[in-house]
C-alpha positions in Angstrom: 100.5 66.0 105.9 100.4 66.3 102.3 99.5 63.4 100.5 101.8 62.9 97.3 100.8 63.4 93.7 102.0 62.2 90.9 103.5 64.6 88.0 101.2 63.6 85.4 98.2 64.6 87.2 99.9 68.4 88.9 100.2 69.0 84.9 97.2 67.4 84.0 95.4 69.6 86.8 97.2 72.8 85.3 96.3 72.3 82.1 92.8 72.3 83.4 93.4 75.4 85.0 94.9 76.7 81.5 91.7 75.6 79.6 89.4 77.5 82.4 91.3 81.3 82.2 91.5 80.7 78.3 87.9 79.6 78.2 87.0 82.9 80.7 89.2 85.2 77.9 86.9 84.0 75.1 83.5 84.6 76.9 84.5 87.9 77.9 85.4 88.9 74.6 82.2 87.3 73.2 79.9 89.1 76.0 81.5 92.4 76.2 81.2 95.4 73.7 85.2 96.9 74.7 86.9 94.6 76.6 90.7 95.6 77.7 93.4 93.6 79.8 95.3 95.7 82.2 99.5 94.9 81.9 101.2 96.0 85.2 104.2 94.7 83.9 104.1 92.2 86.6 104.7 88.9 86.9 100.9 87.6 87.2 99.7 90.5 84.4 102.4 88.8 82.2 100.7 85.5 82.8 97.7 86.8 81.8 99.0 88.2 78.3 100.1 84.8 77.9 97.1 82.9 78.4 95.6 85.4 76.1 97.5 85.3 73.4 97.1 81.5 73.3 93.6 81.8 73.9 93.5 83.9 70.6 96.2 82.1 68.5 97.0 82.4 65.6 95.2 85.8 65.7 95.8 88.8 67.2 94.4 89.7 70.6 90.7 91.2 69.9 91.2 93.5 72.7 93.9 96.9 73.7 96.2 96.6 76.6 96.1 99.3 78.8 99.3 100.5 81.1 98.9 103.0 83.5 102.3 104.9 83.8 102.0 105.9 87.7 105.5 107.3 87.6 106.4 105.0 90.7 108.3 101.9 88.4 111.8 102.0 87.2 112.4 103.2 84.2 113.6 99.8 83.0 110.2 98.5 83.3 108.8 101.1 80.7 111.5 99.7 78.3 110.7 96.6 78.8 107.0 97.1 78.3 108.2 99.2 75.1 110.1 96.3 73.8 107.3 93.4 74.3 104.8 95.5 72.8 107.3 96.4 69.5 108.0 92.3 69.6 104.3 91.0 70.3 102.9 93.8 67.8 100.9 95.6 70.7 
């Protein structure tokens, strides 16, 4: 059975989790000569441009994104990537 848990520690305990990926973004960036964050377009790729842009902010992300275009998603996807790149300045 689970045990319950107050609010105030789940969102202290994600915001722990928040300062970890951030903290990963900035040492990969720091260690490696061309790093590059893959966008799916997916919900957990999205996250991760997220987390990355607050990582970096108020600065631009110091690495590309790379999309592969398989041919395989709907074409509304591509817009969409289009548009959050045009609106992000990606």
């Amino acid at each position: 059975m689970n045990a319950f848990v107050p609010a105030n520690q789940r969102l202290s305990h994600l915001r722990a989790l928040e300062a970890e990926a951030m903290h990963i973004l900035r040492e990969v960036v720091a260690v490696m000569r061309t790093p590059c964050l893959f966008y799916s377009i997916g919900k957990d790729s999205t996250v991760l441009l997220h987390l990355a842009r607050k990582a970096f902010f108020p600065g631009p992300l110091p690495f590309p994104l790379l999309h592969v275009d398989t041919g395989w998603e709907f074409a509304e996807m591509g817009q969409f990537r289009d548009r959050l790149a045009a609106r992000l300045g990606l």
